[in-house]
Backbone bond lengths (Angstrom), bond angles and torsions (degrees), N, CA, C in turn:
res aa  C-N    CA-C-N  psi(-1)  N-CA   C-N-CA  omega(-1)  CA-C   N-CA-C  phi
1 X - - - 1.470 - - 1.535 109.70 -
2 X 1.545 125.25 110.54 1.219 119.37 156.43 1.377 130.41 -50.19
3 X 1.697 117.68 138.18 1.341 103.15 -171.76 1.209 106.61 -103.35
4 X 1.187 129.58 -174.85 1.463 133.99 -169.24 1.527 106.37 -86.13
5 X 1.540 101.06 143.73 2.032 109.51 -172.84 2.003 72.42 -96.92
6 X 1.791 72.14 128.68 1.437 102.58 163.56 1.691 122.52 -122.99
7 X 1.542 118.59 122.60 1.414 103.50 -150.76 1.806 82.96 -129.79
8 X 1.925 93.03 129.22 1.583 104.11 169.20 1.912 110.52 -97.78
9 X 1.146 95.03 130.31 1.416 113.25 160.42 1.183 111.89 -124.16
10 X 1.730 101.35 137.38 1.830 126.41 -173.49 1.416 89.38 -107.94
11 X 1.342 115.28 125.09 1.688 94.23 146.74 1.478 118.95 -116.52
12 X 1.159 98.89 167.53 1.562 90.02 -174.20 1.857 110.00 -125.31
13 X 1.425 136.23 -140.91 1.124 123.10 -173.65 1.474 126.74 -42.47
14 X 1.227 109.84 110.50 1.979 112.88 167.97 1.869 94.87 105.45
15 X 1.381 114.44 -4.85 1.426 108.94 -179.98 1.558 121.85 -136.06
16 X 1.735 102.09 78.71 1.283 106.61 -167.58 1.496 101.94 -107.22
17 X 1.430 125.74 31.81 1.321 108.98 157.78 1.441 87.51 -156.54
18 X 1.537 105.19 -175.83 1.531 124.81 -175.55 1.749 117.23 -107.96
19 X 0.877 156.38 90.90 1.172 134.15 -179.96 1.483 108.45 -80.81
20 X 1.770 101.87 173.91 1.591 114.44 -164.81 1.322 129.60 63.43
21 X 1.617 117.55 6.08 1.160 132.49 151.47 1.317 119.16 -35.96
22 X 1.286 131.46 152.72 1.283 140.32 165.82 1.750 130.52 -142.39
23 X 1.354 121.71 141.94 1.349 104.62 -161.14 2.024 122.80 47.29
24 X 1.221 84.88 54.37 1.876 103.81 -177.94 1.730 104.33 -50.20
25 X 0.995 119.69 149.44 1.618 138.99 134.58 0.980 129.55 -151.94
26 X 1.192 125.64 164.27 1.713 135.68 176.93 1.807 111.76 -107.75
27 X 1.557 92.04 109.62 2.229 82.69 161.85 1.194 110.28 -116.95
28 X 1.256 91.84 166.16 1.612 120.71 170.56 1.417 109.32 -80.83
29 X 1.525 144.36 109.76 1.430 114.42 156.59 1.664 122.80 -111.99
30 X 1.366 120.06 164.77 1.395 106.93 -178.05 1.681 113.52 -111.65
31 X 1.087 122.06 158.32 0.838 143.13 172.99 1.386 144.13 -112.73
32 X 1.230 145.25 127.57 1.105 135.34 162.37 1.731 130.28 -50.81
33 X 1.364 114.39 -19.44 1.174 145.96 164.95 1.616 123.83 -81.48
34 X 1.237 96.76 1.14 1.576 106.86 -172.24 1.285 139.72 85.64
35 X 0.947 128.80 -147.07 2.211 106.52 177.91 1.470 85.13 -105.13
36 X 1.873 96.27 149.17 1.626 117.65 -178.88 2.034 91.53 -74.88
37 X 1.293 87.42 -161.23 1.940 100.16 -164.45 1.707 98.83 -85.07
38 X 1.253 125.02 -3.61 1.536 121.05 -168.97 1.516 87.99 -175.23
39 X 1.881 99.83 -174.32 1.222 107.41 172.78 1.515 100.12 -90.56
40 X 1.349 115.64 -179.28 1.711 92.95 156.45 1.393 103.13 -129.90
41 X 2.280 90.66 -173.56 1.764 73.46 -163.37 1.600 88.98 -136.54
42 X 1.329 99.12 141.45 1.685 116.48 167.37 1.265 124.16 -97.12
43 X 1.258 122.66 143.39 1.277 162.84 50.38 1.469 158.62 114.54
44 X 0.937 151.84 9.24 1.581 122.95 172.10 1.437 105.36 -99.37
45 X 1.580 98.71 156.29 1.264 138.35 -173.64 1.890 106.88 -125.61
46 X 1.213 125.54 81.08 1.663 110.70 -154.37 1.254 122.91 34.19
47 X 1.420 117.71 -107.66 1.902 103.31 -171.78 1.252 86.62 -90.20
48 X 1.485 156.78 28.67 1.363 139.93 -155.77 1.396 101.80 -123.95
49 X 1.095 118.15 141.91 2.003 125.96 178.38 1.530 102.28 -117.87
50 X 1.317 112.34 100.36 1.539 125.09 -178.82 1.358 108.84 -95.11
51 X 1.510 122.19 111.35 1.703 114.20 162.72 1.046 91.33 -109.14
52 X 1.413 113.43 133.47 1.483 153.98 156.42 1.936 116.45 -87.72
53 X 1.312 91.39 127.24 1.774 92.61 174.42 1.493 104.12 -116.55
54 X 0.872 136.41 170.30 1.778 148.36 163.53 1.590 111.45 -110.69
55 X 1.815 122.31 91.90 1.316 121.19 -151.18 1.647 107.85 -57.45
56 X 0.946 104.74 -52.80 1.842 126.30 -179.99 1.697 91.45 -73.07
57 X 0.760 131.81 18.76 2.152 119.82 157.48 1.699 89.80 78.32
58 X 1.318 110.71 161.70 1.260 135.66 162.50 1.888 102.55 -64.33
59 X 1.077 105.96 101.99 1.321 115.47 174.12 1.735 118.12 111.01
60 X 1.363 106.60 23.96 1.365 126.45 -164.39 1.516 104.22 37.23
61 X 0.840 108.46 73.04 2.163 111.64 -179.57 1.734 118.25 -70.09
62 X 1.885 101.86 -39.69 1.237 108.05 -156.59 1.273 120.32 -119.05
63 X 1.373 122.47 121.86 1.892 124.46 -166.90 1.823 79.49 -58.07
64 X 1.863 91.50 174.58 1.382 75.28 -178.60 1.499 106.45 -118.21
65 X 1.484 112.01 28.61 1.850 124.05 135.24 1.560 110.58 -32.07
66 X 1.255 96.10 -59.61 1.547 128.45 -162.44 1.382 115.19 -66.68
67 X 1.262 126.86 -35.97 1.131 125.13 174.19 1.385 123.19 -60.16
68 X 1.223 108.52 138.79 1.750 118.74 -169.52 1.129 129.14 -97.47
69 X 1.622 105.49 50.22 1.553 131.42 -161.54 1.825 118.56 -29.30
70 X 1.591 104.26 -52.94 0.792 113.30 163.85 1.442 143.34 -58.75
71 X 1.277 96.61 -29.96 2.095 104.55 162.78 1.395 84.03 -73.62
72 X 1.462 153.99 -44.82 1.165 114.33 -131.06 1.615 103.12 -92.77
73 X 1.403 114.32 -37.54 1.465 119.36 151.51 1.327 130.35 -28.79
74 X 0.951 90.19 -87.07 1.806 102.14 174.28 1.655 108.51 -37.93
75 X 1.173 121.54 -35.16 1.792 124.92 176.08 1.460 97.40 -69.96
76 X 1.175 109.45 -39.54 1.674 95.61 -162.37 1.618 110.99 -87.78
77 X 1.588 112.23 -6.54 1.640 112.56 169.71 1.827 98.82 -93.41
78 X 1.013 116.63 -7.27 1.515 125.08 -174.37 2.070 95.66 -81.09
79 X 1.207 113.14 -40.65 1.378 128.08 179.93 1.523 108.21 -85.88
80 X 1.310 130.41 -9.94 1.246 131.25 -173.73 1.210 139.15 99.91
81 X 1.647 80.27 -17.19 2.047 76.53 -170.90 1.202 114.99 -63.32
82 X 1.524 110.55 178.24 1.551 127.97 -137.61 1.131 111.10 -138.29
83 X 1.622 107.45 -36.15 1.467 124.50 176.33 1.797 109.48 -163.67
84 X 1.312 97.24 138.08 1.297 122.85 -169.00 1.679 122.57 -108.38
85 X 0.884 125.52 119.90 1.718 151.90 -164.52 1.606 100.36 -98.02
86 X 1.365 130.83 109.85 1.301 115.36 -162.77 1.987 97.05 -128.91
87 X 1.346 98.32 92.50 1.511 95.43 -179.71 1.652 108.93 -75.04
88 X 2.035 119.10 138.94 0.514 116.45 176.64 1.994 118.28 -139.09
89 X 1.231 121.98 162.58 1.166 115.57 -158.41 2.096 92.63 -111.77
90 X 1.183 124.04 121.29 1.522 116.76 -177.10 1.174 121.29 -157.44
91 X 1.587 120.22 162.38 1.640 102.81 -153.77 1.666 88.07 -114.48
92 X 1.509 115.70 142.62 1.290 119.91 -175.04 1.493 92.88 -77.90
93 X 1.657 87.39 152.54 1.855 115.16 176.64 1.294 113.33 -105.42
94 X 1.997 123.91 -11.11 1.270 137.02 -165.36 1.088 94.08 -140.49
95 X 1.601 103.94 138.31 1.211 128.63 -168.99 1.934 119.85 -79.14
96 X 1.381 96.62 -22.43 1.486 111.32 158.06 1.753 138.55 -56.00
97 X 2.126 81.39 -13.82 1.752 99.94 -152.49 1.832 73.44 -114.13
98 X 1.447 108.37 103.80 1.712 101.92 169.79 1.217 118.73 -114.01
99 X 1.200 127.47 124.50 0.956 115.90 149.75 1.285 149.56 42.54
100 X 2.246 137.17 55.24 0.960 111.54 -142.24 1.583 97.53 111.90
101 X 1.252 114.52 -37.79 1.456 108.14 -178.54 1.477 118.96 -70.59
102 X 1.291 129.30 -157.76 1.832 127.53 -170.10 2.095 77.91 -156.57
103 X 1.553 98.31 139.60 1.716 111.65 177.08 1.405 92.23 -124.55
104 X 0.977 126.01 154.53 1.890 137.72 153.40 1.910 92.86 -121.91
105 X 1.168 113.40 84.64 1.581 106.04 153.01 1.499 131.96 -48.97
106 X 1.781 102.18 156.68 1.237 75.50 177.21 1.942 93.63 -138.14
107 X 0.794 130.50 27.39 1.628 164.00 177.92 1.314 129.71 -148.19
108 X 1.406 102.56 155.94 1.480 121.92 -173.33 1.297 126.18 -128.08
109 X 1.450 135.17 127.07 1.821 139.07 174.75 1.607 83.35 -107.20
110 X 1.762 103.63 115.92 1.422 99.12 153.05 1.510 128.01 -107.45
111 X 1.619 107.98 133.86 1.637 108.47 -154.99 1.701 98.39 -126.85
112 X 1.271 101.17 16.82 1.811 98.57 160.54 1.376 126.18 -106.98
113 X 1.384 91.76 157.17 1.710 104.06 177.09 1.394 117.25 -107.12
114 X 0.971 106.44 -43.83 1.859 112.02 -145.89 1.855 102.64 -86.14
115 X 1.876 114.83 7.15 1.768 93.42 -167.48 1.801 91.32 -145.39
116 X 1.467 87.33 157.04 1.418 113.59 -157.59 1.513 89.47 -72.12
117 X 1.396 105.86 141.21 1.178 120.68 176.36 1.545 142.74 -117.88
118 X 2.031 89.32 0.19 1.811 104.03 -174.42 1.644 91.89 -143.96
119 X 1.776 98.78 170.93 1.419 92.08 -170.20 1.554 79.79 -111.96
120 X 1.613 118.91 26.36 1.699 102.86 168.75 1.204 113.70 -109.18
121 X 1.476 113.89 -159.19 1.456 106.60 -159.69 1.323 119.60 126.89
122 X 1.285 139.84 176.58 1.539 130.70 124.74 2.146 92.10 82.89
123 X 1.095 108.09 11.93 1.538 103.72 170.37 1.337 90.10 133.89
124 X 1.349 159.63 -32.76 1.242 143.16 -123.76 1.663 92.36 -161.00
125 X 1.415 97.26 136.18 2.132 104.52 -165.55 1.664 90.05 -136.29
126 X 1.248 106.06 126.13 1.379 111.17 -178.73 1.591 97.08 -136.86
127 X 1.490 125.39 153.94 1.227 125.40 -156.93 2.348 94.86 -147.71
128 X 1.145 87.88 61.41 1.717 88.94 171.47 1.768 116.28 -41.49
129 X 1.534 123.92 164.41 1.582 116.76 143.75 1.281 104.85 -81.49
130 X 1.227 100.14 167.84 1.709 123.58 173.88 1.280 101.64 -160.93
131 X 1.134 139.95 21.14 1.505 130.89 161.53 1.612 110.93 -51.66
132 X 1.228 127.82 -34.84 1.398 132.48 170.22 1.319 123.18 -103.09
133 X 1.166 120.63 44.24 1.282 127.78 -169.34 1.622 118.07 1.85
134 X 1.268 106.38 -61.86 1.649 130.31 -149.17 1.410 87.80 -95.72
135 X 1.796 126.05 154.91 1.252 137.08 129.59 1.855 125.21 -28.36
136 X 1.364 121.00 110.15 1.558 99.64 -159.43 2.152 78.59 -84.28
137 X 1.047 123.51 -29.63 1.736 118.40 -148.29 1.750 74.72 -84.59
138 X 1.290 141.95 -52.61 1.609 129.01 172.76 1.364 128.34 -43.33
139 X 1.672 110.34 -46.41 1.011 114.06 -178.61 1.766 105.84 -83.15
140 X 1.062 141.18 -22.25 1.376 111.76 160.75 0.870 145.72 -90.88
141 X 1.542 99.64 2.50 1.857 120.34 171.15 1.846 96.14 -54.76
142 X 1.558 112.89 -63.18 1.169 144.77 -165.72 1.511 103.43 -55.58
143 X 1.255 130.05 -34.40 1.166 135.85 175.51 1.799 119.05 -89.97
144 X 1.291 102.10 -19.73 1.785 125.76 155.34 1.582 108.84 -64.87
145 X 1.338 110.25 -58.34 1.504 107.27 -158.30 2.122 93.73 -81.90
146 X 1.175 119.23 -32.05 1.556 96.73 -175.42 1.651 109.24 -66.16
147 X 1.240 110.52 -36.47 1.414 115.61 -174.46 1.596 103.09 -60.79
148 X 1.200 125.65 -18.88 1.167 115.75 -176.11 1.280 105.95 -84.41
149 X 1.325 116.22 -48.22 1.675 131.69 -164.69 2.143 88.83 -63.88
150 X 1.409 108.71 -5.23 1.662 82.34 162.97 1.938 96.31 98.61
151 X 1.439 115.22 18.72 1.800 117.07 -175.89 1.236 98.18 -101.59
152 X 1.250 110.14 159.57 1.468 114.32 173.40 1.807 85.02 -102.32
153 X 1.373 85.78 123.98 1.623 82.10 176.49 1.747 103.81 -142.09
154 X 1.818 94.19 147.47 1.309 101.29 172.83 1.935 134.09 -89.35
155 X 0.949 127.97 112.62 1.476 110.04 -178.36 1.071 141.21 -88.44
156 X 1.268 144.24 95.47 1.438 133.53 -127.83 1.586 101.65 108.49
157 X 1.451 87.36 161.44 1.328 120.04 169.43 1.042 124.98 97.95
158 X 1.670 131.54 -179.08 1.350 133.31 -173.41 1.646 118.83 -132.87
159 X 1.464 87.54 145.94 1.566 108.61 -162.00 1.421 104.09 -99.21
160 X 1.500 122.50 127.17 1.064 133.49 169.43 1.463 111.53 -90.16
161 X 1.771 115.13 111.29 1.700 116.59 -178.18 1.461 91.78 -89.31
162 X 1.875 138.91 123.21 0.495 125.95 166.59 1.859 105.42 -114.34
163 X 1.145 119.79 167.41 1.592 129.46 -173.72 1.771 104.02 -54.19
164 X 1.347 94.00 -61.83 1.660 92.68 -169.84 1.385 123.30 68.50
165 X 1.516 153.12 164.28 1.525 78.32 31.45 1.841 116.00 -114.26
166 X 0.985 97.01 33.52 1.608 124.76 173.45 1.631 101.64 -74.19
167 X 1.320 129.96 139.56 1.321 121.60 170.95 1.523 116.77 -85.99
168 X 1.085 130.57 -156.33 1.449 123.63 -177.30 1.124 133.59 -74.78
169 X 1.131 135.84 160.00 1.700 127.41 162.74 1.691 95.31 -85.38
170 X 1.493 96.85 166.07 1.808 94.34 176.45 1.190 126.88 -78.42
171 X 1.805 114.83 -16.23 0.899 123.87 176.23 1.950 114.35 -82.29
172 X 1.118 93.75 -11.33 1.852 92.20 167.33 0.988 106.83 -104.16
173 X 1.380 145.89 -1.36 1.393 145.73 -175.77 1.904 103.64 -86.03
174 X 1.256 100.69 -53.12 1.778 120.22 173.72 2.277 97.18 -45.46
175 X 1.439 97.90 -67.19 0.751 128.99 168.57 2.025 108.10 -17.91
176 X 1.451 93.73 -65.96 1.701 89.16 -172.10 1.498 99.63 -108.01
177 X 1.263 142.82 30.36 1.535 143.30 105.62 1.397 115.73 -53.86
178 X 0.983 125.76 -16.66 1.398 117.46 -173.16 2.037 111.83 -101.78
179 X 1.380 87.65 -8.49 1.541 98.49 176.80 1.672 107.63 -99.24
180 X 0.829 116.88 -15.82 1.226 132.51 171.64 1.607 131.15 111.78
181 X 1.415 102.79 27.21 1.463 117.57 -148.13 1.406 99.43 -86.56
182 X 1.673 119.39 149.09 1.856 110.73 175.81 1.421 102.95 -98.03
183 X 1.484 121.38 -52.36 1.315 136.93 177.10 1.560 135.84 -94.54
184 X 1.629 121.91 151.26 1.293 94.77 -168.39 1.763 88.67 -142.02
185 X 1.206 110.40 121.35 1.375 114.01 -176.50 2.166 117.08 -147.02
186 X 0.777 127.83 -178.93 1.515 135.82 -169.92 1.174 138.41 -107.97
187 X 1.679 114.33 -9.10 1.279 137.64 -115.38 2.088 104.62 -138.64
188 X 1.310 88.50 -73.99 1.528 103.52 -167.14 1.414 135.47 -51.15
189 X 1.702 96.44 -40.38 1.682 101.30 -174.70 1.477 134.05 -59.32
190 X 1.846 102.90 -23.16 1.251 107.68 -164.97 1.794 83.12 -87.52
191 X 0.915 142.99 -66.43 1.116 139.32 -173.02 1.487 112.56 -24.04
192 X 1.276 98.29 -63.52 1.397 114.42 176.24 1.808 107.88 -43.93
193 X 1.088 138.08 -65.89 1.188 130.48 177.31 1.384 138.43 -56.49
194 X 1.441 104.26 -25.42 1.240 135.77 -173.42 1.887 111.42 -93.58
195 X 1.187 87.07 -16.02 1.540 92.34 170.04 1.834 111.55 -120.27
196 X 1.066 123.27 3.42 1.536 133.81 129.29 1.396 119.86 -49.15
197 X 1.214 103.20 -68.24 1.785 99.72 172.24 1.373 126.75 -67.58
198 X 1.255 119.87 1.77 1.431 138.50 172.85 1.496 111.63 -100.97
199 X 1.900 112.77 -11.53 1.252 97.28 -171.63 1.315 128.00 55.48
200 X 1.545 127.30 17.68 1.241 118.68 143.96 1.564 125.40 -99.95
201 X 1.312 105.30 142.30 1.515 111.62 -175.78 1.821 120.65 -39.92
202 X 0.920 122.31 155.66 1.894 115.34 -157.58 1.329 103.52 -146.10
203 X 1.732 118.44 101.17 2.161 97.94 178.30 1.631 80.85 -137.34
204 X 1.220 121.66 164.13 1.486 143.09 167.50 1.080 91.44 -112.13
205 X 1.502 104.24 156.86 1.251 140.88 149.72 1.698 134.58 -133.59
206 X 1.358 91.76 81.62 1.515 122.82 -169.63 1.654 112.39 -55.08
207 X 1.530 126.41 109.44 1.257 136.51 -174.93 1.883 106.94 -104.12
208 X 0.802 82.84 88.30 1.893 96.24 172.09 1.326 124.95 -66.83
209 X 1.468 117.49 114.52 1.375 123.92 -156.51 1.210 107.40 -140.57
210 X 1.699 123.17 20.61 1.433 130.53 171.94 1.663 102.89 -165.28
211 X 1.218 100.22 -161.07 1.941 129.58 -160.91 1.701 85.71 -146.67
212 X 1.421 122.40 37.43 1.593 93.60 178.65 0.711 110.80 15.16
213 X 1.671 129.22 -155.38 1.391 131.35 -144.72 1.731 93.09 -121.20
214 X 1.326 128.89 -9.86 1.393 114.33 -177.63 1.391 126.92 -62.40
215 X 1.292 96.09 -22.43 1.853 98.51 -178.10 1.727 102.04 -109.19
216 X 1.515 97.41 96.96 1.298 114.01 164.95 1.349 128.81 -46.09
217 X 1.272 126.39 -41.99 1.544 123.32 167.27 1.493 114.46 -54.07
218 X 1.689 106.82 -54.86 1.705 99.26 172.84 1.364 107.74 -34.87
219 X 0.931 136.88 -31.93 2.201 125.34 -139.91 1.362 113.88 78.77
220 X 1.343 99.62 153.94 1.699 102.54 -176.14 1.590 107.48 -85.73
221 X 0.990 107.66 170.13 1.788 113.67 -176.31 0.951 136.33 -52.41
222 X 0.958 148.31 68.52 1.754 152.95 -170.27 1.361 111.51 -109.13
223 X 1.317 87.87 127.61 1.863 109.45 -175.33 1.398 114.35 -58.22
224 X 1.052 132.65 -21.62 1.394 116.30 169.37 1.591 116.93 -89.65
225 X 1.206 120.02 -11.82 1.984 121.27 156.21 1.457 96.44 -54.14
226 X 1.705 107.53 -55.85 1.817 96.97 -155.74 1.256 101.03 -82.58
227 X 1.024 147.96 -33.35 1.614 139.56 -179.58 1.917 96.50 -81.18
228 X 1.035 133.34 35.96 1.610 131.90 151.40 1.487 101.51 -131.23
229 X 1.193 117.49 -15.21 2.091 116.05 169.51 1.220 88.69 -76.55
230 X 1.630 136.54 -72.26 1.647 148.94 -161.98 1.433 96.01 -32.04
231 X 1.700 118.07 -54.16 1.444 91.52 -164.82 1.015 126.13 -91.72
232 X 1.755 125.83 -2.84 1.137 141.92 135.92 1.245 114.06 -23.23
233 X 1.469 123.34 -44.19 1.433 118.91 -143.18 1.923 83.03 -120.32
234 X 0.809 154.87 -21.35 1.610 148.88 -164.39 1.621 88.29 -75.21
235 X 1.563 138.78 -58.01 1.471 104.95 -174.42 1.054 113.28 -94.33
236 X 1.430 140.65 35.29 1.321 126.79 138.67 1.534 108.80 -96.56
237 X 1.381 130.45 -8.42 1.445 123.78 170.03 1.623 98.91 -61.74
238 X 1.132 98.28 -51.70 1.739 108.04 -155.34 1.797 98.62 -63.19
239 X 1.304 116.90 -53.82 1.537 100.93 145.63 1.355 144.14 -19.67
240 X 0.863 99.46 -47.29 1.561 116.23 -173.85 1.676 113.18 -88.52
241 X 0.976 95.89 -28.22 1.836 96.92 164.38 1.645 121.53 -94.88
242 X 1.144 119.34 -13.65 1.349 141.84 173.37 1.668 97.32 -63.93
243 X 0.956 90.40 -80.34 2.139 111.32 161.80 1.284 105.52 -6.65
244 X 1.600 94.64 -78.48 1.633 113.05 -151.49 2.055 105.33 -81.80
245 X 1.553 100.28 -29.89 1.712 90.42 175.70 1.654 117.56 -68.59
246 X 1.613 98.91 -20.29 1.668 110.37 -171.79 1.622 110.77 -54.98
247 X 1.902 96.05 -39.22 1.434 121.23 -144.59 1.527 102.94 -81.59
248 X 1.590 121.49 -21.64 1.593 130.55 -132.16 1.699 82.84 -105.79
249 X 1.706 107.78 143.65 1.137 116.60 -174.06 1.593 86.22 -102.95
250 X 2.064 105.58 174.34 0.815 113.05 -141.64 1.395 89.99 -102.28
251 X 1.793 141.64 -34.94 1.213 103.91 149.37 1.474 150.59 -116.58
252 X 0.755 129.98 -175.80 1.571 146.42 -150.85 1.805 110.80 -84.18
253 X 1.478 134.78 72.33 1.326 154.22 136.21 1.155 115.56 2.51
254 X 1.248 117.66 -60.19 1.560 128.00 -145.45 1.993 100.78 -97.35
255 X 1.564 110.95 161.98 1.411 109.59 166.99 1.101 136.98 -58.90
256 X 1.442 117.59 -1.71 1.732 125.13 -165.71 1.644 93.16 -79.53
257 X 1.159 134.16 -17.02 1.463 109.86 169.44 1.454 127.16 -100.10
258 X 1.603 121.70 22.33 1.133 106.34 -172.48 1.789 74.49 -139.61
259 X 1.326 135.31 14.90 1.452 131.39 179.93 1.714 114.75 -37.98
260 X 0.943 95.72 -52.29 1.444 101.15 -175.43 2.541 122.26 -68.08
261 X 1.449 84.18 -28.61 1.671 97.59 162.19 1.884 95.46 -27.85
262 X 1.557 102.00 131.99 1.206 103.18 179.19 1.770 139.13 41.84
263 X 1.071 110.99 -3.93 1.265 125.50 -177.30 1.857 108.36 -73.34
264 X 1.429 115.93 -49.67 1.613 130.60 145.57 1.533 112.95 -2.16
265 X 0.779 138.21 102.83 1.917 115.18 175.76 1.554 101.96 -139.60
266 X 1.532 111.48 13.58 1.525 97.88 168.00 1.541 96.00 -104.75
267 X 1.804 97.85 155.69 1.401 120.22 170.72 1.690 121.73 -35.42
268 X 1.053 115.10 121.18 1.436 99.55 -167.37 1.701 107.03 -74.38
269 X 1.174 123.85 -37.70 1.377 122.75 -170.87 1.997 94.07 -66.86
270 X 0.970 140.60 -2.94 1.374 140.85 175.72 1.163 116.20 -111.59
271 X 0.993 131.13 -7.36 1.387 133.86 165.78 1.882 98.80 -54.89
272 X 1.236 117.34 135.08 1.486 133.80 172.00 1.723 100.13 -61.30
273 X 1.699 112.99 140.03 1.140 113.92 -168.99 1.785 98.28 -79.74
274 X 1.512 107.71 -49.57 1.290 101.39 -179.75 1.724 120.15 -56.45
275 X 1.214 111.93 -7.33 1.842 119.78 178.42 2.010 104.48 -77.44
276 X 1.690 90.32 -56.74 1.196 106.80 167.81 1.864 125.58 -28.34
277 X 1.280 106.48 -47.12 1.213 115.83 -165.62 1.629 99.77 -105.14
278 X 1.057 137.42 -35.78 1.170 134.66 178.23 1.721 110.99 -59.28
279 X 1.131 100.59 -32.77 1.596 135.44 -174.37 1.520 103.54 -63.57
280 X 1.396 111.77 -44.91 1.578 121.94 -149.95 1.628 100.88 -47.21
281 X 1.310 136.15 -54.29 1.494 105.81 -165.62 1.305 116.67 -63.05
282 X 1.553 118.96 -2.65 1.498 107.90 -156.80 1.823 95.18 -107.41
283 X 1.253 108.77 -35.31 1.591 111.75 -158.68 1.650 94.38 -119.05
284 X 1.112 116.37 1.13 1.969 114.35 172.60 1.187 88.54 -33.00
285 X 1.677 134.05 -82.69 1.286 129.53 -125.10 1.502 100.76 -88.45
286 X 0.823 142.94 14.61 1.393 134.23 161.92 1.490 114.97 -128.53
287 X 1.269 125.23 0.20 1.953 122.68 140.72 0.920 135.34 -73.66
């Protein structure tokens, strides 16, 4: 019996709900990690079961220090999903990337300190790849379906996770153009890793709503430019995932579901029982 493709979408600034939903609800889930950023809400999309979260809470509540990446993951492999849609809000570093545009990255600069980044630890050391950060068979579905929905969209490139939640000085902005970076946002990486070790599939979709601060003629960053691009840009995101969940076959090609195979390298009889079980949706199948 095939089981049902279950597809998570996060959104993040300017995209706190889903449209084209059908048969709506809201859950609660729990965590060992603590409560995720909202409840979330399900779903269908034709044969498709979409839970949607709102990363920053219903009412933008949470810097995104603050966000509890890890409940929110771990809830959404607790719910099933399979593959994850990661809307994000970021200020272009390339002058090609304007304003208004749609990115599918396919790399990462990580520039935080202060947030947890694995669901190991605590007795148990697991060591995933991440040389490819992103889903490559997700991320070009995703980069298929915006181009269709009519985006100028970029494919490729790399995302700068920076701490925030202050935006840049100009001299770090110069700074991560010069490393080679396209995008610069707050948001993605922990997700991104954390849903590697979950073995669910992982692509952004980066909505560019500035010039950071390096390109002086644009103007420097002010939140009311980027929250009037955002809402420009929220129904053609929501397009664009409509597109791409329609498009996505039902199974899974790529390495993001077997990531964790061998990655395990502590003793299994030593692994902590209470780790063990807290653990269970992620590491069941290989204890």
């Amino acid at each position: 019996m095939v089981s049902k493709q279950i597809i998570g979408v996060i959104g993040g600034s300017g995209l706190y709900q889903m449209a084209g939903l059908e048969g709506v609800r809201r859950v609660e889930v729990k965590t060992p990690f603590g409560k995720p950023s909202d409840k979330f809400v399900r779903g269908q999309i034709g044969a498709v079961e979409l839970v949607f979260l709102p990363r920053h809470g219903i009412g933008h509540r949470w810097l995104p220090t603050e966000v509890n990446f890890r409940a929110n993951i771990f809830a959404m492999k607790k719910l099933g999903v399979q593959r994850i849609i990661s809307v994000s809000a970021v200020g272009s570093l390339r002058a090609e990337i304007a304003p208004g545009h749609l990115v599918v990255p396919d790399q990462f600069i990580d520039r935080t300190s202060q947030r947890p980044s694995t669901f190991f630890g605590r007795g148990i050391v697991a060591h995933v790849s991440f040389a490819d950060p992103f889903c490559t068979d997700l991320s070009r579905t995703l980069a298929d379906a915006a181009a269709a929905a009519g985006a100028q969209v970029h494919s490729g490139g790399t995302y700068l996770c920076m701490e925030g939640p202050q935006f840049s000085t100009r001299a770090e902005s110069h700074l991560y153009r010069s490393w080679g970076a396209h995008v610069i946002g707050m948001t993605n990486l922990q997700e991104a890793k954390l849903a590697r070790e979950a073995e669910i599939c992982f692509v952004t979709l980066a909505l560019a709503t500035d010039y950071d601060c390096w390109n002086e003629q644009a103007g420097d960053v002010e939140i009311e430019r980027v929250l009037a691009v955002l809402k420009q840009n929220v129904e053609l995101a929501q397009k664009t995932i409509l597109r791409a969940v329609a498009s996505l076959g039902q199974a899974r090609a790529c390495h993001c579901a077997s990531a964790l195979k061998d990655a395990i390298i502590t003793e299994k009889s030593r692994i902590p029982r209470k780790v063990r079980a807290d653990l269970r949706p992620i590491i069941g199948k290989y204890l």
